[in-house]
C-alpha positions in Angstrom: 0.0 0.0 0.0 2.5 2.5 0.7 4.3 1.7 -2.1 1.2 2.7 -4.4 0.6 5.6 -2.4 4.5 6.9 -3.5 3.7 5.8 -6.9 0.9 8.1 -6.9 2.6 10.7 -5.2 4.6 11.0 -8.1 2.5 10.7 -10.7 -0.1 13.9 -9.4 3.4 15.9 -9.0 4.1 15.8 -12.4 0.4 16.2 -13.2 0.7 19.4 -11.3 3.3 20.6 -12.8 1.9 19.9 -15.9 -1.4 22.2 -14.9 0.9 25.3 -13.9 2.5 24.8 -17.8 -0.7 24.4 -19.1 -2.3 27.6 -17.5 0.0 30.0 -19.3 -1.9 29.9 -22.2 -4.8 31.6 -23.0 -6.7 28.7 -24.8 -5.7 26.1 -21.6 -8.9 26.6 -19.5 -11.0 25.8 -22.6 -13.1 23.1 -23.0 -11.6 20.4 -25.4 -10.4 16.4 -25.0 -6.9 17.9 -23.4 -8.5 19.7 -20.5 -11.2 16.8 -19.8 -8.3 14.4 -19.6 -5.8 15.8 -17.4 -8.4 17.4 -15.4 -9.5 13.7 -14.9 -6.1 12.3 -14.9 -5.2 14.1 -11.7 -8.6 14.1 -9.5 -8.4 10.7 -10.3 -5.1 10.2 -8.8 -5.8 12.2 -5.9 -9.1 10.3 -5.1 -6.3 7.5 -5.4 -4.0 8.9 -2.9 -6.6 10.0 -0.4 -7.6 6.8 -0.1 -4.1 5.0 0.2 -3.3 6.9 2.9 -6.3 6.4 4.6 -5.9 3.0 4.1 -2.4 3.0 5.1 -3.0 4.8 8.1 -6.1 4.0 9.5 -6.7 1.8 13.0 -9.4 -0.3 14.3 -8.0 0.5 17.8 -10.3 3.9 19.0 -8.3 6.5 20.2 -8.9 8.8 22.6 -12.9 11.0 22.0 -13.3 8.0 19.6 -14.0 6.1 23.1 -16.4 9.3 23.7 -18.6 8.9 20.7 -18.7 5.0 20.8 -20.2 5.2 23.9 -23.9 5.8 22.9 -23.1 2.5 20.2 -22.1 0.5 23.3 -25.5 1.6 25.5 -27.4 0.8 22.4 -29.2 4.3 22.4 -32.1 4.5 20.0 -32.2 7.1 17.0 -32.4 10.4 19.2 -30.6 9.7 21.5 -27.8 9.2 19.6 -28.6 11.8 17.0 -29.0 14.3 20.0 -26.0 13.5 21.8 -23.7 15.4 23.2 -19.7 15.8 22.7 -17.6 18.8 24.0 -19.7 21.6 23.3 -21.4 20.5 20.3 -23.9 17.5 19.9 -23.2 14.5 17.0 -26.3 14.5 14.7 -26.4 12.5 11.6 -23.2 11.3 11.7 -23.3 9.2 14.6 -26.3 8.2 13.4 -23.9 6.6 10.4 -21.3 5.7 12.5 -23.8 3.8 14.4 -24.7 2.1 11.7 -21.4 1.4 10.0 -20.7 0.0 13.6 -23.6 -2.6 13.4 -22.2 -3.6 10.2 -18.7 -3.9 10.7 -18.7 -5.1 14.1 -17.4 -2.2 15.2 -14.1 -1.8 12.9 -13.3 2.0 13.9 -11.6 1.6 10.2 -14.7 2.0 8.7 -15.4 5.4 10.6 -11.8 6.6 8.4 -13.3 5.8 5.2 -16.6 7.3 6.2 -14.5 10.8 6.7 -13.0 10.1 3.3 -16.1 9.0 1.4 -18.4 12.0 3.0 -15.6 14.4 2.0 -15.1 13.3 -1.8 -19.2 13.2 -2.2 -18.6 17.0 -1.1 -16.3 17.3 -3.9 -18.6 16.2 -6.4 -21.6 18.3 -5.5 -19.3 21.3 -5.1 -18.1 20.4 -8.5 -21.9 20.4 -9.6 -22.1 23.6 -7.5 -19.8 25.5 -9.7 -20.8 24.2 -12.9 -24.5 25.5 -11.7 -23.3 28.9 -10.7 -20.1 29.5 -13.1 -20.9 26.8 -15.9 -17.9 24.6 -17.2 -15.4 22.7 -15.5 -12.3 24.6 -16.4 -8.4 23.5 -15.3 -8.5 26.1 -12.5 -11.2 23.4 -11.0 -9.2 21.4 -10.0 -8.4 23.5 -6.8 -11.6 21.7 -5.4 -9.9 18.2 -5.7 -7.0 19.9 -4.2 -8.9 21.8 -1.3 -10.9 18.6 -0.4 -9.3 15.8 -0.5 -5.9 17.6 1.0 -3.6 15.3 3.6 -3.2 17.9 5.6 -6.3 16.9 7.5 -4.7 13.4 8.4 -5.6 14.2 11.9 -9.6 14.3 11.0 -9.0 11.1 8.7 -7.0 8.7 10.6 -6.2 10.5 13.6 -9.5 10.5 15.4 -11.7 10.1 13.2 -15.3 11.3 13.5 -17.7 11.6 11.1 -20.0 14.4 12.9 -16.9 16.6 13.7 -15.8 18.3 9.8 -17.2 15.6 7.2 -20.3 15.4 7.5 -21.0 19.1 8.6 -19.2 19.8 5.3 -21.1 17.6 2.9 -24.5 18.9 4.7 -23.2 22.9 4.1 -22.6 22.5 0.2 -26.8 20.7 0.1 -27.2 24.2 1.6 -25.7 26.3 -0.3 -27.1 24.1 -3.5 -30.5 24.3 -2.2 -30.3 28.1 -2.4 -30.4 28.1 -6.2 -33.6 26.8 -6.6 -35.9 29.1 -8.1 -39.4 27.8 -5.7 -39.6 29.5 -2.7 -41.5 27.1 -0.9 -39.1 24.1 -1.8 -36.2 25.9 -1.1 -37.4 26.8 2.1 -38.1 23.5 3.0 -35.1 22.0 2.3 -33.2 24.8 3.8 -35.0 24.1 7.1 -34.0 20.7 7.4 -30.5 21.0 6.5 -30.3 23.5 9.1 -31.5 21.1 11.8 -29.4 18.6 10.8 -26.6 21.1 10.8 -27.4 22.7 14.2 -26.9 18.9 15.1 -24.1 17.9 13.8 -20.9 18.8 15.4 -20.0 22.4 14.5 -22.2 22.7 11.7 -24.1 24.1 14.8 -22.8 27.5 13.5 -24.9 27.3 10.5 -28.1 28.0 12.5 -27.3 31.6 13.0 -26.5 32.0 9.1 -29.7 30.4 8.8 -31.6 33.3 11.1 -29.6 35.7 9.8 -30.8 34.6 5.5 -34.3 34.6 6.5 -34.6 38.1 8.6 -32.8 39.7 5.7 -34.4 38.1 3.2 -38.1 39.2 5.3 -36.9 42.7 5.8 -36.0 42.8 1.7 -39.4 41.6 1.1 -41.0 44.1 3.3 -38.9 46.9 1.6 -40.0 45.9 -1.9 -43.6 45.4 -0.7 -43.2 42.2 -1.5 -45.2 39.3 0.6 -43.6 38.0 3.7 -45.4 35.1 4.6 -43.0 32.3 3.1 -40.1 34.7 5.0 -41.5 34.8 8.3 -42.3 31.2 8.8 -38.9 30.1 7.9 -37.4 32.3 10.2 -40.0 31.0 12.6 -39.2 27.3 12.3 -35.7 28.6 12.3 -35.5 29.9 15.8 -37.4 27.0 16.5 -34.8 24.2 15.4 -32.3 26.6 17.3 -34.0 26.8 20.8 -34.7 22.9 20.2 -30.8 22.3 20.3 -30.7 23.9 24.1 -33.0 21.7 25.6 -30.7 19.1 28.4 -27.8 20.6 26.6 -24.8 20.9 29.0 -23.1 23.7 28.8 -19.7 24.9 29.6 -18.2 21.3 28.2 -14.8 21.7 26.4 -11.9 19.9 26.1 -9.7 23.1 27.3 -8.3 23.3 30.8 -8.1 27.1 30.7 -10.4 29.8 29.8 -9.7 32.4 26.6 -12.1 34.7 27.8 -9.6 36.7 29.8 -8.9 40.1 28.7 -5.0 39.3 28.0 -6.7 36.6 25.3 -8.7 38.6 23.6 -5.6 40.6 21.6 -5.0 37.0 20.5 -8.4 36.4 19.0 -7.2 37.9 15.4 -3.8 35.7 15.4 -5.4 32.9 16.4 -8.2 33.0 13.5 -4.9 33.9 11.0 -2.9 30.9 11.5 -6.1 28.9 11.3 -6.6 30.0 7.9 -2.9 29.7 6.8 -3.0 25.8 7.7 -4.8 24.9 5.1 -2.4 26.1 2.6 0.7 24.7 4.4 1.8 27.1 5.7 2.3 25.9 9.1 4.7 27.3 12.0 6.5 24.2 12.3 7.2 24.3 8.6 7.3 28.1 7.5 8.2 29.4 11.1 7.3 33.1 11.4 6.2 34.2 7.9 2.8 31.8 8.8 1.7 34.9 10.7 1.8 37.8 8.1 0.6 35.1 5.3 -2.2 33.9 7.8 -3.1 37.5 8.6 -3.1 38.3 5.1 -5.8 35.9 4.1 -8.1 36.5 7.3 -7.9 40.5 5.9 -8.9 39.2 2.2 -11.9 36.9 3.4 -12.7 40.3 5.6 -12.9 42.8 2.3 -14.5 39.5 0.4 -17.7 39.2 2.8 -18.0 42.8 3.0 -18.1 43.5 0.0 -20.4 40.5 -1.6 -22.5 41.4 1.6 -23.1 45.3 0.6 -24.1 43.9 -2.5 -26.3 41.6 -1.6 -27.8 44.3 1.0 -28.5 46.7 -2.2 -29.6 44.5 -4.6 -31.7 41.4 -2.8 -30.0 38.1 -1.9 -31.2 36.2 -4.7 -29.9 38.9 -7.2 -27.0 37.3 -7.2 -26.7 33.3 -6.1 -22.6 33.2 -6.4 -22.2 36.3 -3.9 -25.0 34.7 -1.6 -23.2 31.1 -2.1 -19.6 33.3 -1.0 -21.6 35.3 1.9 -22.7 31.8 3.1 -19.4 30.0 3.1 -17.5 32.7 4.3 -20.2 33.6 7.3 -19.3 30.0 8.2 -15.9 29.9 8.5 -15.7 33.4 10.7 -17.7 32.2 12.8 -16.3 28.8 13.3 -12.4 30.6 13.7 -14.0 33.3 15.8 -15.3 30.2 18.3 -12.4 28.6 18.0 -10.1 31.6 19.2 -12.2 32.4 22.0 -12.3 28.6 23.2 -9.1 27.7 22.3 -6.2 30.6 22.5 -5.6 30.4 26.3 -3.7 26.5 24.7 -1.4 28.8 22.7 -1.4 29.9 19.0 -0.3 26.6 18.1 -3.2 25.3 18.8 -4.6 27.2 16.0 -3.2 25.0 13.0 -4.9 21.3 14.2 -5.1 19.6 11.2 -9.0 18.3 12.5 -10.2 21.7 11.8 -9.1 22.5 8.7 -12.5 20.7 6.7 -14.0 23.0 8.6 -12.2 25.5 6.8 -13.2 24.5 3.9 -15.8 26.9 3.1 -13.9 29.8 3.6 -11.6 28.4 0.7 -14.3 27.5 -1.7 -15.8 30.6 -1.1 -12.1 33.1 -2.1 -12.2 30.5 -5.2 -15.7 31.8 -6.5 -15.1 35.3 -5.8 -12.1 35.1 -8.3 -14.1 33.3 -10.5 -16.5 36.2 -10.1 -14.0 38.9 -10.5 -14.6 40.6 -13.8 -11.0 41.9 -14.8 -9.8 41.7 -18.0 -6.3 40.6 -19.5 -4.4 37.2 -18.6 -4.4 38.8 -14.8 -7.6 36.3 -13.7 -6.0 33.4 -15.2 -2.4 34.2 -13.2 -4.1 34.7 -9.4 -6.1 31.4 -10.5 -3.1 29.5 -11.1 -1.5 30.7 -8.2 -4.2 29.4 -6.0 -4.3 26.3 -7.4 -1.2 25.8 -7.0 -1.2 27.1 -3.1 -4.0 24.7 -2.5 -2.1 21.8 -4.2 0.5 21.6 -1.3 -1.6 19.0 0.8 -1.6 16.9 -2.0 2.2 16.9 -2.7 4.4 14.2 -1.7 6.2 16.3 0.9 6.8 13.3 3.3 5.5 15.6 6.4 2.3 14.1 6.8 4.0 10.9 7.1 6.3 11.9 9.8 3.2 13.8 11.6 1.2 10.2 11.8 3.2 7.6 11.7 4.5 7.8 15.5 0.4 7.5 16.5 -0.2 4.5 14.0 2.9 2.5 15.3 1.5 3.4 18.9 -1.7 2.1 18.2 -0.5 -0.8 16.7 2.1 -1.8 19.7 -0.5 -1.0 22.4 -3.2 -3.5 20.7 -0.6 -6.5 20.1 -0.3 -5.6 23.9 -3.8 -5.8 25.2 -4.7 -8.8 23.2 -2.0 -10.5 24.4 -2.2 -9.5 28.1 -5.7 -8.1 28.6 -4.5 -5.2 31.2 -5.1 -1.5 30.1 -2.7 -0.4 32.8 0.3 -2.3 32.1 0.6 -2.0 28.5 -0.1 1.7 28.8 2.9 1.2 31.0 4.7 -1.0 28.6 4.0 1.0 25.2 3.9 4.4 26.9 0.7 5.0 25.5 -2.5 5.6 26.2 -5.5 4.8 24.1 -7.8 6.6 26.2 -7.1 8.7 29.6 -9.4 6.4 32.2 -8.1 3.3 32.8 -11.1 2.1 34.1 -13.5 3.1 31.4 -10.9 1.3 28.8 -10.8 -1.3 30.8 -14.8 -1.8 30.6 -15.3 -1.2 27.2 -12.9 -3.4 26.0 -13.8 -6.2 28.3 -17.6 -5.7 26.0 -15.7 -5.7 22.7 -14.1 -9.5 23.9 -17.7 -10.3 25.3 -19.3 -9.0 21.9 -16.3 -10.5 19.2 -16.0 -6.5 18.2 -12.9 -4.2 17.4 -9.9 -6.0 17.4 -11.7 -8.7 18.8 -13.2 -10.3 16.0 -12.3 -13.5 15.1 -10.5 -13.0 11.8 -8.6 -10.7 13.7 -7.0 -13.1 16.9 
């Protein structure tokens, strides 16, 4: 497998290379049997590589909140229970509700969960594929920034890591229905759907975020309406049902539940707030502080001050004109609302860890959006001269570094998968958490006790690395 994975590697480096020669030419991003082909050529080998190294990668030990979101599997909660429940400070939705049944099927292979990351991410891909060709028409060279942006290593931590569907993945895949749903022309189907994707999304880990965007659309959108004396009816009930599906989420919810053991509300935080949200966005890109040192803070900085001016601006717009005016700058307000919102929660919960803590690689599909959304607006831009078709290729080729075989990633996991590995040829063998978290010096899971249970189901049940196949 890892031998395929470096064959590939080399393969979609000299593919890229081939699209950065390609793109100096004005006639490159046309349509024609050249263009189809090695547009193909490489999403094809990067669906290839994202999926070797998951498979490379991935363990059916759980690790650490993998132990968390099992739990509800183990007690055998029924459909809302386990769509309601509740991790950290956001609940798991419809992607436990998968994971519950991939469970059922697999006998619990936490494998499966990896793939389910990787599959719910490249059926993102294709509908944001769809997505542009509805709002921008042809699938040009410069697309393939979307293979690049989603199926990028850089999130190993969210693929193989700890794996969990509800946490980016699925929020991800739910957010592009969204934005999709908003180009339907009948009001009363487009409300509908947007209704339930928002309850699902206000649900599922920190798609949660969504149900403000959500509130926001549909009192804008009434208050339009009222200006242009048009009817409010469809409007107002949305925004009803809205504020509904977000006082729903509240009810037994526990607040205060986060996995930091200091608060970034202080006031000496607060200063941090804008750094912290800049090296967030940088990571995506690569440009990490262990790997680019200091410059990852003005480059950071420079794209949090560009998604800034973006959203303004596509926002006054929309403001003047009417939100459905113009779908592509309501698509970028969307996408962009997101991601502020989720970096602007993530600074306040997480900058008393230090600004290191910004570039996780679990959050970048939640950055996502914010990506997609800069890729539009340059699609939008109307400027004439070859001027587009340079800052295009320069952004596909930014967003091609988590694709390239860079051998960082590698480094990054392999320590955890030869842990994981080591500690269950321990356990099976000797059947105590304690010493071969002792022995290994490392621990699956940080309560002994708990660990100790759980497993001591899986032997019970023939699950996990139990199974009999797997003795």
């Amino acid at each position: 497998m890892k031998h395929e994975e470096r064959t590939s590697s080399r393969y979609l480096s000299w593919a890229i290379k081939s699209l950065s020669f390609a793109s100096q030419f004005p006639g490159a991003v046309k349509i024609s049997l050249i263009t189809k082909t090695l547009f193909t050529a490489v999403s094809v080998l990067l669906v290839f590589q994202f999926f070797a190294f998951i498979g490379s990668y991935a363990s059916d030990l759980l690790f650490s909140d993998q132990w968390d979101f099992y739990r509800p599997l183990i007690l055998q909660k029924n459909f809302w229970e386990t769509f309601s429940w509740q991790h950290g400070p956001h609940r798991q939705g419809i992607g436990l509700v998968v994971t519950q049944r991939l469970a059922e099927w697999t006998h619990f292979d936490a494998r499966a969960d990896a793939f389910a990351v990787g599959l719910a991410l490249l059926l993102a891909l294709g509908l944001a594929l769809f997505l542009k060709y509805r709002l921008f028409g042809r699938i040009t060279l410069y697309d393939l920034a979307l293979p690049f942006l989603f199926l990028s290593l850089f999130q190993f931590e969210a693929l193989v890591l700890v794996p969990n569907l509800s946490h980016g993945a699925m929020p991800i895949l739910l957010m592009i229905l969204y934005v999709l749903s908003l180009l339907i022309q009948k009001p009363w189907l487009r409300y509908s759907l947007l209704l339930v994707l928002n309850f699902m999304l206000i649900y599922t880990g920190f798609g949660v975020f969504m149900g403000i965007i959500t509130l926001v659309l549909f009192a804008v959108e009434a208050y339009q309406r009222h200006r242009d004396h048009l009817p409010m009816a469809y409007s107002l009930i949305a925004f009803t049902v809205a504020v509904v599906s977000g006082l729903s989420f509240f009810i037994d919810y526990r607040f205060f539940q986060t996995a930091a053991i200091c608060s970034s509300l202080e006031i000496k935080y607060i200063p941090q707030y804008p750094v912290f949200m800049s090296l967030m966005l940088a990571n995506p890109v690569g440009w990490n502080l262990g790997w680019v040192g200091w410059l990852a803070y003005p480059l950071g900085g420079a794209l949090l001050v560009l998604s800034g001016i973006v959203l303004f601006l596509c926002s006054r717009r929309l403001w003047k004109i009417g939100l459905y005016q113009d779908r592509a700058y309501l698509v970028i307000v969307i996408l962009l609302g997101y991601s502020f919102l989720f970096c602007f929660n993530a600074a306040i919960g997480r900058s008393c860890l230090g600004l290191s803590a910004a570039q996780s690689s679990r959050y970048i599909p939640l950055l996502i959006p914010a990506f997609l959304a800069l890729y539009f607006y340059l699609l939008r831009l109307h400027i004439k001269g070859r001027l587009p078709m340079v800052v295009l290729s320069i952004y596909v080729v930014l967003l091609s570094a988590g694709s390239l075989p860079l051998g960082i990633i590698d480094k990054a996991i392999m320590p955890y998968y030869s842990a994981k590995a080591n500690w269950k040829a321990c356990y099976v063998r000797y059947q105590n958490v304690r010493y071969c978290n002792e022995v290994t010096g490392f621990q699956p899971y940080p309560n002994a006790d708990v660990l100790e249970s759980e497993l001591r189901y899986f032997k019970t049940q023939q699950l996990n690395i139990f199974m009999p196949q797997r003795k």
